[in-house]
C-alpha positions as CSV (number, residue, x, y, z in Angstrom):
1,X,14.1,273.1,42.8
2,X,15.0,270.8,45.4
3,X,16.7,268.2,43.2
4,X,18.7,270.8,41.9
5,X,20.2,271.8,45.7
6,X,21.2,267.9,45.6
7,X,22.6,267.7,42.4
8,X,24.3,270.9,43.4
9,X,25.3,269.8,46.5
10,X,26.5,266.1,45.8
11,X,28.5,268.2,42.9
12,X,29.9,270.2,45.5
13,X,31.0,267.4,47.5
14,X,32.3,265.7,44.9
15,X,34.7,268.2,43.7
16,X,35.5,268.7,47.3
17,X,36.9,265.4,47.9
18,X,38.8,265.7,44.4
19,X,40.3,268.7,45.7
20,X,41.6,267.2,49.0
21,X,43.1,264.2,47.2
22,X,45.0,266.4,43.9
23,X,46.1,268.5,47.0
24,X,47.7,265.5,49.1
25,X,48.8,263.7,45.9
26,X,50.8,267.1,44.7
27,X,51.9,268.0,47.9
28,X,54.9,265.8,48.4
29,X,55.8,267.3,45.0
30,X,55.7,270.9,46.5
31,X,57.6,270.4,49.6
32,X,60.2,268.6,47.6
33,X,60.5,272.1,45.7
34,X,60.4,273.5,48.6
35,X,63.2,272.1,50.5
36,X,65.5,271.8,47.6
37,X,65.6,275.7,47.8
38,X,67.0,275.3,51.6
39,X,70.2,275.0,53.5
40,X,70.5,272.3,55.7
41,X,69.8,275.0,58.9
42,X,66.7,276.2,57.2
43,X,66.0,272.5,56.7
44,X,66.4,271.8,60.5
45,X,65.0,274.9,61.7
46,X,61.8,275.4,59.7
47,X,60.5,272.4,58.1
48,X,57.6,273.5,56.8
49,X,58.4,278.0,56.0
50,X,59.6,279.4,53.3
51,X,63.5,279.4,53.1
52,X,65.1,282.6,54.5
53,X,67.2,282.6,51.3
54,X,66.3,280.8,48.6
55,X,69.2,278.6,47.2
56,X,69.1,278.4,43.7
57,X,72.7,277.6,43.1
58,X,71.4,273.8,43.9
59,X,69.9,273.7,41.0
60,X,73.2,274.7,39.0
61,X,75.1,271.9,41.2
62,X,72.5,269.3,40.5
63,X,72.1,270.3,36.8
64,X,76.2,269.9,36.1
65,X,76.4,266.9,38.0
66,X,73.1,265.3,36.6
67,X,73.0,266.6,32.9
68,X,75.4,263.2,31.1
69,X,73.0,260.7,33.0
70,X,69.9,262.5,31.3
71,X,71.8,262.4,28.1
72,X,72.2,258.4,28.2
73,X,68.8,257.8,29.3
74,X,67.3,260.1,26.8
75,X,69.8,258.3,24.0
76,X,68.3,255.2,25.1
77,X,64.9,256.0,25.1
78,X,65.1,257.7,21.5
79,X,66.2,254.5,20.3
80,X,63.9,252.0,22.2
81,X,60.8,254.1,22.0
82,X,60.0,254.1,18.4
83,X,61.6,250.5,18.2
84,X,58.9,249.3,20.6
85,X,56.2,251.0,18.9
86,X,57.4,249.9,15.3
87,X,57.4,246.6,16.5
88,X,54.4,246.5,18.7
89,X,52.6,247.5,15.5
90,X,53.6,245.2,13.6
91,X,52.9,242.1,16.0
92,X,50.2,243.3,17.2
93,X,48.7,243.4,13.1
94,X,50.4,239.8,12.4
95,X,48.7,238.5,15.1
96,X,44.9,239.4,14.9
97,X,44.8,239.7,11.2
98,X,47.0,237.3,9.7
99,X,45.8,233.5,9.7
100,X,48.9,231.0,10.4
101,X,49.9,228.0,12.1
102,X,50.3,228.3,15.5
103,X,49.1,231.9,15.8
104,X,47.0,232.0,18.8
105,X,49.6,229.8,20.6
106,X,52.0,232.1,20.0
107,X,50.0,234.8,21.5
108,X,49.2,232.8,24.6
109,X,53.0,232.5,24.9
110,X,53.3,236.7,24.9
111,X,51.0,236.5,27.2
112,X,52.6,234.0,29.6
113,X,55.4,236.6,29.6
114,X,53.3,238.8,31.1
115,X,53.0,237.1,34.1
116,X,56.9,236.3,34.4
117,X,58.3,239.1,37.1
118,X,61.4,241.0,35.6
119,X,63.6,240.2,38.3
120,X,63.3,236.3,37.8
121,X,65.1,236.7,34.2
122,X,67.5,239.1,35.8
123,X,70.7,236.7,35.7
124,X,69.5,234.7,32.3
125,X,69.4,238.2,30.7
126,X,73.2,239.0,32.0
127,X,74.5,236.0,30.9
128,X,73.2,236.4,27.1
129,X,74.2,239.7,27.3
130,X,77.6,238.4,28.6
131,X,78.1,236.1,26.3
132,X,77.7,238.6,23.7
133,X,80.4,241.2,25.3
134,X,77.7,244.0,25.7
135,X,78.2,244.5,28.9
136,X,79.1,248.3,29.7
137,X,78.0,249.2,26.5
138,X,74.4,251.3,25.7
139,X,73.6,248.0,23.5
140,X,73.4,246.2,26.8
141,X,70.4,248.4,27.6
142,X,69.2,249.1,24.1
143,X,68.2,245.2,23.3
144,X,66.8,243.9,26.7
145,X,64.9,246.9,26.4
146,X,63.7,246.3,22.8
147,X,62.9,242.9,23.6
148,X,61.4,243.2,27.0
149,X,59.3,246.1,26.3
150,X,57.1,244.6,23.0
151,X,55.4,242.3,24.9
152,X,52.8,244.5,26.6
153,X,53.0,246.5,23.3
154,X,52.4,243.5,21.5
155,X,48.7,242.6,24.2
156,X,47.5,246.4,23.6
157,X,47.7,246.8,20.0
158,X,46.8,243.2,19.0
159,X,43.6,243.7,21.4
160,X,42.9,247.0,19.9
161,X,43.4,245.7,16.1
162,X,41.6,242.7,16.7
163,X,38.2,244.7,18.2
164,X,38.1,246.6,14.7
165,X,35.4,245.9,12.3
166,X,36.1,243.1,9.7
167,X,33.9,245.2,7.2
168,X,37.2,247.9,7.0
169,X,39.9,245.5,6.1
170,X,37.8,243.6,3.8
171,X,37.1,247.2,2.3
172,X,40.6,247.4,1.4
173,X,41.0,243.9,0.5
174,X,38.5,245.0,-2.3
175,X,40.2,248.1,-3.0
176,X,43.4,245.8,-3.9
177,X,45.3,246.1,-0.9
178,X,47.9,244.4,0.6
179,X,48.4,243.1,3.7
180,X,51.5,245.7,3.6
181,X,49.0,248.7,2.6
182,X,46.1,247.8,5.0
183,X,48.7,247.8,7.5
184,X,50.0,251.2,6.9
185,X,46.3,253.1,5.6
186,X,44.4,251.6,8.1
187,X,45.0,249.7,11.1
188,X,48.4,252.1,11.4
189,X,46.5,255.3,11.6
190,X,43.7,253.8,13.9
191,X,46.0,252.6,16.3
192,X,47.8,255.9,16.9
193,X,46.1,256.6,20.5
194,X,47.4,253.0,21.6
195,X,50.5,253.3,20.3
196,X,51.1,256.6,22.1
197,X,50.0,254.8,24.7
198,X,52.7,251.9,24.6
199,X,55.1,254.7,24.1
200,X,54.1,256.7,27.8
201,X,54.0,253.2,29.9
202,X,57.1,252.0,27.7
203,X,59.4,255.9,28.5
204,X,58.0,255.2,32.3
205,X,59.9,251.9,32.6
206,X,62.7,252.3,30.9
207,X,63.1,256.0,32.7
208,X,62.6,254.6,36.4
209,X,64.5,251.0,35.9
210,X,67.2,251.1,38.5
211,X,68.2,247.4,38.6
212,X,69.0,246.2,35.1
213,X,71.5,249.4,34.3
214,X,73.1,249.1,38.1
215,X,73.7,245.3,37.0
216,X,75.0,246.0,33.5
217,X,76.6,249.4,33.2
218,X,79.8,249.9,35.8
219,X,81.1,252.7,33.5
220,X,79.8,256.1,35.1
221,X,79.9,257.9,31.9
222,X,77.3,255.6,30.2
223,X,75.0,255.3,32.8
224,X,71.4,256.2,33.2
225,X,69.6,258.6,35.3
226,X,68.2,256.6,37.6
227,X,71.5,255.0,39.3
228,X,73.4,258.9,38.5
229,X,70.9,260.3,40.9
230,X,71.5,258.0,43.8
231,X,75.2,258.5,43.3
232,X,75.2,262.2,43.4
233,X,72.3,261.7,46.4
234,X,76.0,260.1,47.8
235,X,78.1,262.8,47.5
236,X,75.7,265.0,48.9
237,X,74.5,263.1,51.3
238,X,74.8,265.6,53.9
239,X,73.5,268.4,52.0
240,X,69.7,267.7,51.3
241,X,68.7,270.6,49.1
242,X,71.2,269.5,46.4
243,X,70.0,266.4,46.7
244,X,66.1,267.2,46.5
245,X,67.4,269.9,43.6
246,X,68.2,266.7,41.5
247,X,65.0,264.6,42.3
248,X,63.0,267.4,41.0
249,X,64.6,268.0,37.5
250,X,64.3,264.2,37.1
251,X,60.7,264.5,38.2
252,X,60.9,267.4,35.1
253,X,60.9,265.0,32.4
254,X,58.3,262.7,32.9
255,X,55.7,265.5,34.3
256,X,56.8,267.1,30.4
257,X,55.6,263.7,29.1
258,X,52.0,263.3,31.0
259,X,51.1,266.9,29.9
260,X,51.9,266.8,26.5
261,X,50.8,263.1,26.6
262,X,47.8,262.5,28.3
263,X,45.0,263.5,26.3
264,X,46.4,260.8,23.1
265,X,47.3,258.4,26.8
266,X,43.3,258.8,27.8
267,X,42.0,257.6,24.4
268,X,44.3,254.8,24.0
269,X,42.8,253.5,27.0
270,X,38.9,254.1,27.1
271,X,39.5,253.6,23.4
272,X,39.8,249.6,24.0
273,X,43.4,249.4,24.3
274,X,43.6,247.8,28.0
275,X,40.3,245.6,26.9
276,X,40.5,242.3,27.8
């Protein structure tokens, strides 16, 4: 009976302190709503009431001002997503179950790359991307982003395809298939939580990069959401609840994502997809 109070009370206590810390990480989140429904005097007056009068029209300013920057970065992503995925796949196959020369020295190099900070290939990216005449152009985002964004893809699904039995593909092998056909009926299907995975973390960058589209894109009607924001944050600059207006329906977007995403994003991971 008594070890039962513990277990009951350490449980207590536990869910407790997971309460306190859901409730401080959410509520920066809430005030944000919060004060995007007030004027500037509500603002100044009472911080932390509710608004006298709710202003939803900054919603409607924020949404007509913000909605062609969510359609570039969601053109982007639905091109780069699945690329990145596609690709990941396939790389990550090629590389723990296909035996050629120079193989695990090519893997070494992906992940040297790794370890290479995104801002130090900042100006060698521009000039390529210069020298080709993409600049101001969605191509000038689509590639760097195809490239850039395979090579974590490229860690996780090799190191989850390469912790899979050896008694499965040699199954198929003796079944008749190809290295084509195992790829699809097998290591494909089985990889599904990691590439969901690679998809979340890969929608999450390309969503909240702010320096690579401030660099290439100058032309305001082909840029992403992320610079969009901070320029209408500029015109209203003086108005907060406009401004907070459009940081939550970017937040929108990516809360979507986790909710519909997390359970598939959970497995990839205890799954053995961040395995060393």
């Amino acid at each position: 009976m008594r070890l039962d109070l513990d277990d009951r009370a350490k449980r207590g206590a536990a869910v407790a302190v997971l309460v306190v810390l859901l409730s401080l990480s959410l509520a920066p989140m809430m005030m944000m709503v919060l004060l995007s429904l007030k004027t500037n005097a509500d603002i100044f007056t009472s911080f932390w009431g509710w608004p006298s009068a709710p202003k939803y029209s900054h919603y409607g300013r924020a949404v007509r001002a913000l909605w062609p920057y969510l359609l570039n970065t969601t053109i982007i992503l639905v091109i780069v997503v699945p690329g990145v995925v596609w690709l990941s796949s396939l790389s990550g196959y090629a590389l723990s179950r296909l035996r050629f020369p120079g193989r695990d020295w090519m893997f070494g190099a992906v992940l040297a790359l790794l370890v290479i900070p995104g801002i130090l290939t900042l100006i060698p990216t521009y000039a390529l991307v210069q020298r080709l005449g993409l600049i101001d152009t969605r191509w000038a985002l689509i590639l760097p982003y195809l490239a850039g964004g395979q090579i974590l893809g490229i860690v996780l699904t090799r190191t989850f395809i390469g912790g899979l039995p050896d008694e499965l593909f040699e199954a198929m092998r003796l079944d008749g298939a190809d290295d084509l056909g195992i790829y699809r009926h097998l290591a494909l299907p089985l990889t599904v939580p990691t590439l969901v995975t690679v998809a979340i973390m890969t929608t999450l960058s390309i969503y909240n990069d702010y320096i690579w589209p401030l660099v290439a894109i100058s032309d305001s009607a082909l840029q992403t959401f992320t610079v969009g924001v901070t320029r209408f944050s500029g015109e209203f600059n003086m108005e907060y609840g406009p401004t907070l207006a459009g940081y939550v329906i970017g937040s929108l977007p990516l809360v979507l994502l986790f909710m519909l995403g997390m359970r598939a994003f959970v497995r990839g991971v205890t799954s053995g997809a961040l395995r060393a």
